[in-house]
Backbone as a ProteinNet text record, in pm:
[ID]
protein_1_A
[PRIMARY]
XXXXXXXXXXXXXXXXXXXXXXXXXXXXXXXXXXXXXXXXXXXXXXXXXXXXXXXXXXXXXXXXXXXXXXXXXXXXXXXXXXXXXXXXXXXXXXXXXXXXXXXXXXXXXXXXXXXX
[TERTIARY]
-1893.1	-1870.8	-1805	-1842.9	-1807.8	-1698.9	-1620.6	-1482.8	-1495.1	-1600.6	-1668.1	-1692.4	-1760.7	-1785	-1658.8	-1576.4	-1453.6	-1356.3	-1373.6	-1297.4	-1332.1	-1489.9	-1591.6	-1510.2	-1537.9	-1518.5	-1381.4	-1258.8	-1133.3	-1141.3	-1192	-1226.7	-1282.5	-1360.9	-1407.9	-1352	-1255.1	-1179.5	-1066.5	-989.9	-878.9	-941.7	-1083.7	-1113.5	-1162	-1217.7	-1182.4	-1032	-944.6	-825	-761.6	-740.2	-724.2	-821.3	-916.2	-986.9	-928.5	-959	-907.3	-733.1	-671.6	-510.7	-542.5	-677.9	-640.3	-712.5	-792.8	-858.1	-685.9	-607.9	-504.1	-418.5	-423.3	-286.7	-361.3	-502.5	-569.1	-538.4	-611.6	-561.4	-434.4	-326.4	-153.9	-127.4	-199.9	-191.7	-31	23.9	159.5	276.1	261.6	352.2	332.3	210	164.9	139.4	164.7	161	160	126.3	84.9	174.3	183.9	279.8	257.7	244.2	270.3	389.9	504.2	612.1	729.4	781.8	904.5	1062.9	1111.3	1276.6	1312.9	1243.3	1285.9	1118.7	1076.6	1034.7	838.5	749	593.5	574.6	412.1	413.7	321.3	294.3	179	87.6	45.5	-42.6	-211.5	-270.6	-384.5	-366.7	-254.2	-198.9	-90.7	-131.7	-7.1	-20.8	121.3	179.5	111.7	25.5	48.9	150.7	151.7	247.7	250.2	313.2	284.3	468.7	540.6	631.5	562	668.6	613.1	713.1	730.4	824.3	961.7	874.1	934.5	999.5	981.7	978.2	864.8	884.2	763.2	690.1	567.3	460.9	398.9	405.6	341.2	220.4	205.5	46.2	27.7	68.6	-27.7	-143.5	-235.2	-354.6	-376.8	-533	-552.7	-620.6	-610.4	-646.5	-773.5	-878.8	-1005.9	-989.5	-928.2	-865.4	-801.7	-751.9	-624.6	-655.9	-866.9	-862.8	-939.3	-946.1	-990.3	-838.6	-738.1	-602.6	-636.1	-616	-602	-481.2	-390.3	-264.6	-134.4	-33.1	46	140.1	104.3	152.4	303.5	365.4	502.2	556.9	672.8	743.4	856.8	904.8	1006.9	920	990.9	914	1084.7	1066	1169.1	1208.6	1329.2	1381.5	1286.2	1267	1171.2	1255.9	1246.2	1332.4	1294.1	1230.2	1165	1038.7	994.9	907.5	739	672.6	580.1	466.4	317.2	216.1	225	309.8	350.4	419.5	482	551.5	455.7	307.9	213.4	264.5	370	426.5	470.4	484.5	536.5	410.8	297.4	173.1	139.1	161.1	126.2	190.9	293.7	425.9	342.1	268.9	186	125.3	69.1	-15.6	51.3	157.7	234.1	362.6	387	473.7	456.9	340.9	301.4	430.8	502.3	618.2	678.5	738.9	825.7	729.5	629.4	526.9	496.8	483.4	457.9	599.6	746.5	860	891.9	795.2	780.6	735.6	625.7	526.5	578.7	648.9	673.6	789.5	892.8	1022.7	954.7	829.1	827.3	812.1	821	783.1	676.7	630.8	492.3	410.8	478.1	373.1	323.9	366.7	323.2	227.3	226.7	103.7	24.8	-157.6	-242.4	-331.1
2375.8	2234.6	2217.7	2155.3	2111.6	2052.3	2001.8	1926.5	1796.5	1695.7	1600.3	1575.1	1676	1611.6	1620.5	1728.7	1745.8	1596.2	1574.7	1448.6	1334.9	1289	1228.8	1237.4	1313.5	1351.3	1292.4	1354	1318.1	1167.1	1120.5	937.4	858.6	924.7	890.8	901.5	1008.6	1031.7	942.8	944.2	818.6	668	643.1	514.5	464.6	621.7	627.6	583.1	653.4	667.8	515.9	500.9	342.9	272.2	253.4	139.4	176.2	277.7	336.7	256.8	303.8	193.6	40.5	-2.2	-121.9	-162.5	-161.7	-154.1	-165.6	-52.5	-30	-199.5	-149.6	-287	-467.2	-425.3	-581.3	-599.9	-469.5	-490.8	-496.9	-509.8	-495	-621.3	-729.8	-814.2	-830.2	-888	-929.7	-852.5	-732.7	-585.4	-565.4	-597.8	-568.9	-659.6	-584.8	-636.2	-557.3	-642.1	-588.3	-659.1	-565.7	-651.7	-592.6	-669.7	-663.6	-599.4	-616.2	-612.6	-484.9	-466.7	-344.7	-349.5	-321.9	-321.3	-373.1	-261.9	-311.1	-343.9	-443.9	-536.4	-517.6	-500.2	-475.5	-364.8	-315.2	-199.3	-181.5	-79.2	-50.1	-79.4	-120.6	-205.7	-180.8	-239.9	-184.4	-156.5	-117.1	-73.9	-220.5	-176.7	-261.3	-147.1	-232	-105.4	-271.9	-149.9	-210.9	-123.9	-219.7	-157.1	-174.9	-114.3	-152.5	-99.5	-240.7	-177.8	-105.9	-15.5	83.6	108.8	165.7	191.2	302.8	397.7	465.7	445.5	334.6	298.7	222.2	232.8	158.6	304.1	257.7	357.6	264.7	274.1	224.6	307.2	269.2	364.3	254	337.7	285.9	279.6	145	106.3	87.5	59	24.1	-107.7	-175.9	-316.6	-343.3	-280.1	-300.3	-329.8	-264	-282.4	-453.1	-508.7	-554.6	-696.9	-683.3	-829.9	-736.7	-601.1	-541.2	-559.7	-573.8	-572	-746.9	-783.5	-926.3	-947.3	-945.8	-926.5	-1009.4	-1028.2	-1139.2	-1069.7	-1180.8	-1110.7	-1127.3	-1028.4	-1047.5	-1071.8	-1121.7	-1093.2	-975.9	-943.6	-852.9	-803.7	-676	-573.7	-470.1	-421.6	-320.2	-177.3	-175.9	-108.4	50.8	106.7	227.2	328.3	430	522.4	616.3	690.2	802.4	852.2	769.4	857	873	985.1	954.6	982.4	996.4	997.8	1120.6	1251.4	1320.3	1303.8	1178.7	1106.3	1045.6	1082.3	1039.3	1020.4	1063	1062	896.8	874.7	683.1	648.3	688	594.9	577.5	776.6	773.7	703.9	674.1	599.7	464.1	408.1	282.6	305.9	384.2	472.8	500.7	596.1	668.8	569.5	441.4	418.5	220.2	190.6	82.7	-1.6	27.4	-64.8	-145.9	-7	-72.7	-152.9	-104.3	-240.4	-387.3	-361.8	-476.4	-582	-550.9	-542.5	-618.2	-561	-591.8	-710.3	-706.9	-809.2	-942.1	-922.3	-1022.6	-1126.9	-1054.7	-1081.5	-1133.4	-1145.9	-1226.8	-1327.6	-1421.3	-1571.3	-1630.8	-1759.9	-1739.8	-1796.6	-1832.1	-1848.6	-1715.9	-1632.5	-1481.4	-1441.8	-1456.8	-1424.7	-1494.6	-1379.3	-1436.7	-1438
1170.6	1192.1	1330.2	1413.9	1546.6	1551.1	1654	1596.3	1632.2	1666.4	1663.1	1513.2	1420.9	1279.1	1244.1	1265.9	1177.3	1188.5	1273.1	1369.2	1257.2	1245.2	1170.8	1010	1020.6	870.6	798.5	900.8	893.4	901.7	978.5	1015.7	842.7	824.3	710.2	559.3	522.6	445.9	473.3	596.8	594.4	554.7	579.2	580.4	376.7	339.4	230.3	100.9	159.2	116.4	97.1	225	245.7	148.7	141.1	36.2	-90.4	-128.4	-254.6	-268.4	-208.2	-192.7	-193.3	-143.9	-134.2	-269.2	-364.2	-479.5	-604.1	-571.8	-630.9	-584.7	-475.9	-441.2	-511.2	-494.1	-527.8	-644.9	-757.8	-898.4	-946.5	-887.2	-898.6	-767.6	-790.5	-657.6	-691.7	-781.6	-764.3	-691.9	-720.1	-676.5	-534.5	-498.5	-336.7	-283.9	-158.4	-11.9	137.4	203.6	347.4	482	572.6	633.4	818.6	919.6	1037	1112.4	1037.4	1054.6	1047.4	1055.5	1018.9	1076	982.6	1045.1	1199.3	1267	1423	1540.4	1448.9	1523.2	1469	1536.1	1435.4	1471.6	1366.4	1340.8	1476.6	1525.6	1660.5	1611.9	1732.2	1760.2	1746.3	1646.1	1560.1	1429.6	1387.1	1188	1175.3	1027.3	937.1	848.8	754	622.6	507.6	403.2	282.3	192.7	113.8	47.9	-144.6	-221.5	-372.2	-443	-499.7	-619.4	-693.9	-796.3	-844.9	-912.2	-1070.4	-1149.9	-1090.4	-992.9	-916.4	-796.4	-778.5	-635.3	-504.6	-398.1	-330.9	-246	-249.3	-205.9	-113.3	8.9	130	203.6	311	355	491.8	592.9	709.9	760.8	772.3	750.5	886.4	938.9	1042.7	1044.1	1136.1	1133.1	1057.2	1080.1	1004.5	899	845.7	695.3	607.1	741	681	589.9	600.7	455.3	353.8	330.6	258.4	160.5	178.1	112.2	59.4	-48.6	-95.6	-149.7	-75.6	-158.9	-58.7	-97.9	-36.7	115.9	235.1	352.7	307.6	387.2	382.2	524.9	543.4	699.1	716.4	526.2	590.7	447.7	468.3	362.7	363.3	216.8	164.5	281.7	307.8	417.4	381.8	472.2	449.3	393.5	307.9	180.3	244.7	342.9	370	274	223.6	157.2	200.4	169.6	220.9	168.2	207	113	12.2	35.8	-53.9	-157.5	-170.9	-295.3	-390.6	-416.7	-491.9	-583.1	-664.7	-847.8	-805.7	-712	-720.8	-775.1	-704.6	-736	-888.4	-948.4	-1067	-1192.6	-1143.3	-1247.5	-1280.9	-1189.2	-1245.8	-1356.8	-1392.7	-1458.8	-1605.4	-1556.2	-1696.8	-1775.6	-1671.1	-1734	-1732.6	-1828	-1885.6	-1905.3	-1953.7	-2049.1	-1915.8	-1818.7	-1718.7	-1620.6	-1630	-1531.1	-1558.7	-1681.7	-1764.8	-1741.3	-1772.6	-1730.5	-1580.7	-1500.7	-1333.9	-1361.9	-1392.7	-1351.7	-1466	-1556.9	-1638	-1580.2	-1475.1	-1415.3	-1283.7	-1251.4	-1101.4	-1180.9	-1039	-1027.9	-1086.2	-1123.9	-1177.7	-1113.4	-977.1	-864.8	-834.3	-830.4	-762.9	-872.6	-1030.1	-1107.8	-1141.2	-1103.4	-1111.2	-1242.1
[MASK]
++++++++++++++++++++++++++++++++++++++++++++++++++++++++++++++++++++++++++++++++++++++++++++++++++++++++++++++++++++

């Protein structure tokens, strides 16, 4: 493999990944969001962070602009101070998953403008 496909390839798996997050964040519209923005000032120029609560915590993912109406989910201006965590913290994602009660919990305690 040349490092032109490898390049390709890598291009295509991130562009993967990302939809896959944004599928997640659409079906959990209330929990997620996407945002321009960050602590000290926006994100560079071309990405935003979506982002998703999570029983565990928040699981974010820097996106690239192409992306950013593939996300249907509510813009924010300030978003949750960053925890360090990073796409290796997948067990946040899976907690949506394993732990029904406390989601349900989430989503029952927003606003009921925010549920759709």
């Amino acid at each position: 493999m040349t490092d032109k496909e490898t390049d390709k390839l890598i291009d295509e798996l991130y562009d993967q990944r990302t939809i896959l997050f944004a599928v997640l964040c659409n079906s959990f519209y209330p929990l997620s969001w996407k945002t321009r923005m960050v602590g000290t000032g926006n994100v560079s120029e071309g990405y935003f962070i979506a982002g998703i609560f999570t029983p565990k915590g928040v699981f974010r993912l820097l996106c690239e602009d192409k992306h950013w109406g593939t996300f249907q989910v509510i813009e924010r201006e300030s978003i949750p101070k960053y925890d360090g965590s990073t796409t290796k913290n997948i067990d946040t994602l899976h907690s949506l998953n394993d732990d029904w009660e406390t989601v349900a919990d989430m989503l029952a305690s927003l606003p009921p403008d925010l549920v759709v």
